[in-house]
C-alpha positions as CSV (number, residue, x, y, z in Angstrom):
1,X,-39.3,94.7,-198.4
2,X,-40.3,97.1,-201.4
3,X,-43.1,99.5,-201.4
4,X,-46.4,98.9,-200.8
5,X,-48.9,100.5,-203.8
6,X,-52.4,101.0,-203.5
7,X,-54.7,102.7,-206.4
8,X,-57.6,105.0,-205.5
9,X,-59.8,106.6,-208.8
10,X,-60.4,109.9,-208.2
11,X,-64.0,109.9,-209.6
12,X,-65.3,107.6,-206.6
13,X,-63.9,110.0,-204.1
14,X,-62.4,109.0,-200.5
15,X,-65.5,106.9,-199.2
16,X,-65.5,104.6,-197.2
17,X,-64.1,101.2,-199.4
18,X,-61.2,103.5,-199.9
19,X,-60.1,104.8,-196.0
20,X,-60.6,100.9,-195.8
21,X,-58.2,100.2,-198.1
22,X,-55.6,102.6,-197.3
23,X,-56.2,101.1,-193.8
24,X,-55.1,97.9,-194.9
25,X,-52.2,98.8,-197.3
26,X,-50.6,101.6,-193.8
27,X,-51.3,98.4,-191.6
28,X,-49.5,96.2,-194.0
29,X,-46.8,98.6,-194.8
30,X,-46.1,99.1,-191.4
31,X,-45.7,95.1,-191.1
32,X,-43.0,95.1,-193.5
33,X,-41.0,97.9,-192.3
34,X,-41.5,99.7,-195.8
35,X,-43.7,102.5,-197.4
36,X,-46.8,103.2,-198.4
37,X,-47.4,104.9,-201.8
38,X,-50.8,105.9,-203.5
39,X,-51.3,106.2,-207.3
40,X,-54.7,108.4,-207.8
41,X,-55.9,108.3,-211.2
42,X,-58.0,111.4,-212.5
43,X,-57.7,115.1,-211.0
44,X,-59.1,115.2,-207.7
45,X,-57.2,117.7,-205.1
46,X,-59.0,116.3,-202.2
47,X,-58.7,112.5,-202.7
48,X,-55.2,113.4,-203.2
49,X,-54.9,115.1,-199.8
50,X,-57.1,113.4,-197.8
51,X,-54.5,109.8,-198.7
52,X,-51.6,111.8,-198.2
53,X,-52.5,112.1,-194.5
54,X,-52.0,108.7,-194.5
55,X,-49.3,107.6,-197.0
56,X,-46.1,108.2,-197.3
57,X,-46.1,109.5,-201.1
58,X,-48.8,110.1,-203.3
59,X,-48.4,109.9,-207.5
60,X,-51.2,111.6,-209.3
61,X,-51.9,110.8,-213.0
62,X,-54.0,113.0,-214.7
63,X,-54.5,113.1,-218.0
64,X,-56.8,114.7,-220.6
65,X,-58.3,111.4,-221.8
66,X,-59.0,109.9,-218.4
67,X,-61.2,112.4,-216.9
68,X,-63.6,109.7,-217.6
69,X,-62.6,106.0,-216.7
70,X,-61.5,104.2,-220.1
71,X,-60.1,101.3,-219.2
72,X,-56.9,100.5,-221.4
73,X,-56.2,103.9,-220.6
74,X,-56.1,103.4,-216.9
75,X,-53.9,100.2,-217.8
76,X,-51.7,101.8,-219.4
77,X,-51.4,104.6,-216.8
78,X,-50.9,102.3,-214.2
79,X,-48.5,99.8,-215.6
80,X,-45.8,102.6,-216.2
81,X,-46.0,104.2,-212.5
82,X,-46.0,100.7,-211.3
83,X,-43.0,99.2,-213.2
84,X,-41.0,103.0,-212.4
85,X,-42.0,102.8,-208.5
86,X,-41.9,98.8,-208.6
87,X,-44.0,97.7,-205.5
88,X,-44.0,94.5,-203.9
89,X,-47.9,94.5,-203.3
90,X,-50.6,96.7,-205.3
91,X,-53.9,96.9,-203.4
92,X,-57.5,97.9,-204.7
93,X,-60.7,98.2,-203.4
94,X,-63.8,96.5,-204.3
95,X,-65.3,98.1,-207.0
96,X,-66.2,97.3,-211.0
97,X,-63.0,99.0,-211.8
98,X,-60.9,97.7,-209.5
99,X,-61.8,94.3,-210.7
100,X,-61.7,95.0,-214.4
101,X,-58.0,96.3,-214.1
102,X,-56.3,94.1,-211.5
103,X,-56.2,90.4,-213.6
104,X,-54.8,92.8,-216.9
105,X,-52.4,94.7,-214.0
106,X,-50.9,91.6,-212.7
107,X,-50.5,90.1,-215.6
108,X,-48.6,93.2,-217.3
109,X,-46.2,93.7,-214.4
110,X,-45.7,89.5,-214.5
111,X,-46.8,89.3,-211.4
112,X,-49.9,87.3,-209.4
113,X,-53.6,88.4,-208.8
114,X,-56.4,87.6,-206.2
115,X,-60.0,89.1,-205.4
116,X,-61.5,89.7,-202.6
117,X,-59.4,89.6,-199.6
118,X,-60.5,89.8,-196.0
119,X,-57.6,89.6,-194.7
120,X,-53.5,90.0,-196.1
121,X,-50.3,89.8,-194.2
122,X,-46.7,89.1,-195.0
123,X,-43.9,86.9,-194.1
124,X,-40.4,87.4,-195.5
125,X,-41.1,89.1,-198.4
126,X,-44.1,86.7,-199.3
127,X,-47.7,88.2,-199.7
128,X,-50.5,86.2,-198.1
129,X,-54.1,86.9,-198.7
130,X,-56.7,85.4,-196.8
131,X,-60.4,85.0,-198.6
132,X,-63.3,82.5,-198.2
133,X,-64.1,79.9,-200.1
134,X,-66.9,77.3,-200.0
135,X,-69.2,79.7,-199.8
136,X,-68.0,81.3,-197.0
137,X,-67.6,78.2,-194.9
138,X,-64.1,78.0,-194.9
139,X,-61.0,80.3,-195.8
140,X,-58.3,79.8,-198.0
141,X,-54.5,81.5,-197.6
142,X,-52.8,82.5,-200.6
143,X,-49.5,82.9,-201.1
144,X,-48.1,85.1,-203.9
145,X,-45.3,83.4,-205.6
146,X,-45.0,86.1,-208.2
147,X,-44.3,89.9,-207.4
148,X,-45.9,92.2,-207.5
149,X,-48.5,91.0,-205.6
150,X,-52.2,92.8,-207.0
151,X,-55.4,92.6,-204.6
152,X,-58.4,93.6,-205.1
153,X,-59.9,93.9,-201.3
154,X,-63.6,93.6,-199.7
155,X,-64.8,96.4,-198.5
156,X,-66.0,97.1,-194.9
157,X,-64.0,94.7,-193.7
158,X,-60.9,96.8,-192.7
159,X,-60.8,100.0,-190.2
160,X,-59.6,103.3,-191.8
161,X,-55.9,104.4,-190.7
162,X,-55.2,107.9,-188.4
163,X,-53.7,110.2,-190.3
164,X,-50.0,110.7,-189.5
165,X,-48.8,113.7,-187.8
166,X,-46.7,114.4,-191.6
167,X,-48.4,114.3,-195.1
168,X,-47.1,112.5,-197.5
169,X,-45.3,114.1,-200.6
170,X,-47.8,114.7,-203.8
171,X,-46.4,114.3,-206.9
172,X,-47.5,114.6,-210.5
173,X,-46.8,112.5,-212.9
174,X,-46.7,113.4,-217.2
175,X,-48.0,110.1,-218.8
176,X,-47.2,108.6,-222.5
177,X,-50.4,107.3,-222.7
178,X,-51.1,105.4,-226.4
179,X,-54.2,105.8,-228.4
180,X,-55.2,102.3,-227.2
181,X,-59.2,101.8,-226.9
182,X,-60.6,98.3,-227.1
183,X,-63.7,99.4,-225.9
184,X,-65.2,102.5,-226.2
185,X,-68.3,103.8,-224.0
186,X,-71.5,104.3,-225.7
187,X,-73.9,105.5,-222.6
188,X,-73.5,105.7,-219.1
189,X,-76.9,105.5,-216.8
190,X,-77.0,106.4,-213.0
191,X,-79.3,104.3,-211.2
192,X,-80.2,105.8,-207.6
193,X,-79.4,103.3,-204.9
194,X,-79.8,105.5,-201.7
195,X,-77.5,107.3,-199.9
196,X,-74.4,104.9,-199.6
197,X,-73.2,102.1,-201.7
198,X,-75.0,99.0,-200.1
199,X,-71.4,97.9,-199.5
200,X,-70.8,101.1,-197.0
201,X,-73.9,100.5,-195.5
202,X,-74.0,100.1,-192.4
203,X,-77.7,98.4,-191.6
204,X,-79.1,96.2,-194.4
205,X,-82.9,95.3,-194.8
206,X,-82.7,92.8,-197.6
207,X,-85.8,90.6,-198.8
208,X,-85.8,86.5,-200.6
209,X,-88.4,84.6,-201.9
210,X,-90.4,84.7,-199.4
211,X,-91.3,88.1,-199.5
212,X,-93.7,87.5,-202.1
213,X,-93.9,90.3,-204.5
214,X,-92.3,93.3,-205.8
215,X,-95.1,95.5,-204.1
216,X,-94.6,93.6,-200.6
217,X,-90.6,95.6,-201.0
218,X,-92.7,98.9,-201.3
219,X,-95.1,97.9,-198.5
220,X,-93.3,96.3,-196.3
221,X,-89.8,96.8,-196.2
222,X,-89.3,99.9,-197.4
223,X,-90.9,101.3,-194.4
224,X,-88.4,99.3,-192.0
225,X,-85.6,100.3,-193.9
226,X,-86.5,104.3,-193.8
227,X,-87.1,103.8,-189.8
228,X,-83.6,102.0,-189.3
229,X,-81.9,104.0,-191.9
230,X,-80.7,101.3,-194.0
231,X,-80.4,100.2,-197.4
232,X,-82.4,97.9,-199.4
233,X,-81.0,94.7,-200.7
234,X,-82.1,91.1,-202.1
235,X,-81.2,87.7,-202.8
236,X,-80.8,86.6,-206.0
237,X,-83.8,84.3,-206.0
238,X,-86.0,87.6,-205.2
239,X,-84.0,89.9,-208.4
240,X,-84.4,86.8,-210.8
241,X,-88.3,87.2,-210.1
242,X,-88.0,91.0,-210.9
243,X,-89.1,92.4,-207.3
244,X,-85.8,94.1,-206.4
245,X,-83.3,95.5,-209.1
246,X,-79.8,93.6,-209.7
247,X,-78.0,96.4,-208.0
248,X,-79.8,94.9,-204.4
249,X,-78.4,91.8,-204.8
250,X,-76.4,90.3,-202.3
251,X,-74.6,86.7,-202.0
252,X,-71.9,84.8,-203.5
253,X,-72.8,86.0,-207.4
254,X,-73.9,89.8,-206.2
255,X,-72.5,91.9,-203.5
256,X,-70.6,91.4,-200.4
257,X,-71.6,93.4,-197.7
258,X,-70.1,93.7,-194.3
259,X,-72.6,96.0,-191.8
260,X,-73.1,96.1,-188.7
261,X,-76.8,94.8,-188.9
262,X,-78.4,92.9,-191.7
263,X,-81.5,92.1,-191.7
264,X,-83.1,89.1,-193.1
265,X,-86.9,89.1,-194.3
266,X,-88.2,85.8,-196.0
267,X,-84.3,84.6,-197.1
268,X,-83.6,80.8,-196.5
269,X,-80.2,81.5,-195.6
270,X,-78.6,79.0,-198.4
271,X,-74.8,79.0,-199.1
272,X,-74.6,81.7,-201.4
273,X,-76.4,84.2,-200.2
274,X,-74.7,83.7,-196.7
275,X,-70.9,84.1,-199.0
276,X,-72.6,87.3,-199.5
277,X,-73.0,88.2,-195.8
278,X,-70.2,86.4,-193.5
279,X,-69.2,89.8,-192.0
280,X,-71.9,91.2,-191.5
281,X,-71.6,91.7,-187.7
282,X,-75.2,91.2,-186.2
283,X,-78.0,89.1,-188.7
284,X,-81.2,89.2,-187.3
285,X,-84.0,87.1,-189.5
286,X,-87.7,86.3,-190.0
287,X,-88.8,83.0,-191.7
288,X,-91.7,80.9,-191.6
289,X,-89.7,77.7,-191.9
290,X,-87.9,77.1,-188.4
291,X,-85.6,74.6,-190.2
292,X,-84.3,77.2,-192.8
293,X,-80.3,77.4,-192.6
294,X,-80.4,81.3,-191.7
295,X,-81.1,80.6,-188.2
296,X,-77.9,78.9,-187.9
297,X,-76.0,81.6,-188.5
298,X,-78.0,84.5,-187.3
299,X,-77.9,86.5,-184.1
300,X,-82.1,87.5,-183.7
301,X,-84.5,84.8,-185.5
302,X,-87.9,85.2,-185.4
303,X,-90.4,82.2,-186.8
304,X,-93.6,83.6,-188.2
305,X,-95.2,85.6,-191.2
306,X,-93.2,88.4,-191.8
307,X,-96.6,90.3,-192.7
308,X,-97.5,90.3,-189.2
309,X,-94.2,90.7,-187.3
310,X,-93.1,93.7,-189.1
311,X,-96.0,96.2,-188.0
312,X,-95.2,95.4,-184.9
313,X,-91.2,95.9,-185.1
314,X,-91.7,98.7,-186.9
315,X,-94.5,100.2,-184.2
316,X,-91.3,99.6,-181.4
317,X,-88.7,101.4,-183.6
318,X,-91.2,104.0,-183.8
319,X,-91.8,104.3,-180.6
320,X,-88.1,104.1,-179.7
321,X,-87.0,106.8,-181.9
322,X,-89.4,109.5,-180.4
C-alpha cells in the first residue's frame, strides 16, 4: 500500500490531539505494511523532532508567509508535498484548521474526505473510517472509493504511539507558494479557556439548563471544577442563554470531548449533547428529573437539587484531597 501522510501545524505544538493522531496514522501504517510520513507546516524544531520519534520521514514547509496560518497558503503548501510524496491516506486532527483544509485538500488531490473518525482501518488497499451517526447512537463505516483518502480525526479517542528506537529522516522542503489570498485576517483575539483545550481534558464539569444562571457557573461549579481539576463546559441550551461562553460548548453542534470523567450538572442528557460525549469514559450526573435521558447513559446519577448536593460533594473531595 502507499504511504501513509499525516499533517501536524507547527503553531499548535505536539499536544495531545496530535500524539493522538500520529498514534493512529503509526498504528494504521503498520497495518498496511507501509510508512508513515509527517508534513509540519510552519518552523517549529521541536514538533518536528518530537514526530520524527515516531514516523518514518518528516517534510517540513516553512515559509515566510506562513508563519501565521493563512489558509490558501497552507493549501497550496500542502497539495504540492502531497501530490510529490502521493499518499494513500492523509490524516488530521480535530482542530479549526484541520477542518477548514481537509474538504479543499481532498478535493485538490481528487480524492475523498470524511470528519471525525473514531476509528480507521484498512483492507486491501481500501480506507475505512468509522464515525457515529444518529447522534451517537449508531456508527457508520466508510469506505474511501477515491485516493487519497483525507481524515480529519476526533481527538482523545486514540493512544499516542512509543517512539521507535530510530528517528525518522527530517527534511525541508522550498515551496512555490502563489500570491493566492481569498481571505485575509483582520484581528485575531485569544480567549482564555484554562489550562488544556476542553478536548484534552481529561475531567469535565459542564452545566445545562438546569443550572439556572450565569452566576450559579461562578458559584457553583467553578468551585467543583478547581477541586477536581477540570475544565468547564456547557450544553448549548445553557451558551444560547449566555451563562457559559461558545467555546464551553459541548454536543453534536460544539465540541467532542472524550475524558475520562464528565460530569453532568442540570443537563437532560438529549441526543445532541450526548453526540458530544459518547467517549467520554465515566459520566456521572445530577438532575432533578429522574426520567431525564442522561441517566441512561451515565455511570453515577444522582436525583436531587444540584444546589444542595454539590456542597456536600465538594466537602468529600475536600476532605479527600487533604
Amino acid at each position: 500500500m502507499k504511504d501513509i501522510a499525516i499533517i501536524l501545524f507547527a503553531s499548535s505544538g505536539f499536544d495531545k490531539a496530535a500524539q493522538g493522531l500520529t498514534g493512529a496514522a503509526r498504528r494504521l501504517a503498520d497495518q498496511a505494511s507501509a510508512k508513515l510520513r509527517a508534513i509540519v507546516l510552519g518552523a517549529a524544531e521541536t514538533v518536528a523532532a518530537e514526530v520524527a520519534r515516531i514516523a518514518d520521514a518528516v517534510v517540513v514547509a516553512d515559509h515566510p508567509e506562513m508563519a501565521d496560518y493563512q489558509p490558501e497558503l497552507c493549501l497550496n503548501a500542502l497539495t504540492q508535498i502531497c501530490r510529490e510524496i502521493s499518499p494513500a491516506a492523509v490524516l488530521l486532527s480535530n482542530d479549526t484548521y484541520s477542518q477548514e483544509i481537509a474538504p479543499r485538500l481532498a478535493h485538490r488531490l481528487a480524492g475523498s474526505a470524511v470528519g471525525d473518525g473514531i476509528e480507521i482501518r484498512v483492507q486491501g488497499d481500501t480506507v475505512r473510517v468509522v464515525r457515529q451517526v444518529y447522534g451517537g447512537k449508531a456508527q457508520a463505516v466508510l469506505e474511501m472509493k477515491r485516493s487519497p483518502a483525507v481524515v480529519w480525526l476526533r481527538a482523545r479517542v486514540f493512544e499516542a504511539a512509543p517512539a521507535r528506537a530510530a528517528a525518522g529522516e527530517i527534511t525541508r522542503v522550498v515551496l512555490d507558494l502563489k500570491p493566492e489570498q481569498r481571505t485575509r485576517i483582520v484581528e485575531r483575539k485569544r480567549e482564555e479557556t484554562g489550562e488544556a483545550r476542553l478536548e484534552d481534558a481529561r475531567v469535565i464539569v459542564a452545566g445545562g439548563r438546569g443550572v439556572g444562571s450565569r452566576e450559579a457557573f461562578a458559584a457553583e461549579l467553578q468551585p467543583l471544577a478547581e477541586i477536581l481539576g477540570a475544565q468547564m463546559a456547557a450544553s448549548r441550551a445553557a451558551c444560547d442563554a449566555g451563562w457559559a461562553p461558545a467555546t464551553w460548548q459541548v454536543g453534536q453542534t460544539g465540541k467532542k470531548v472524550a475524558p475520562d470523567l464528565y460530569v453532568a450538572i442540570g443537563i437532560s442528557g438529549a441526543s445532541q449533547h450526548m453526540a458530544g460525549i459518547s467517549e467520554a469514559k465515566n459520566v456521572a450526573a445530577i438532575n432533578t428529573d429522574a426520567e431525564a435521558p442522561i441517566f441512561k447513559h451515565c455511570r453515577f446519577g444522582i436525583v436531587g437539587d444540584y444546589r444542595k448536593i454539590l456542597p456536600l460533594v465538594r466537602q468529600k473531595l475536600a476532605a479527600v484531597a487533604k
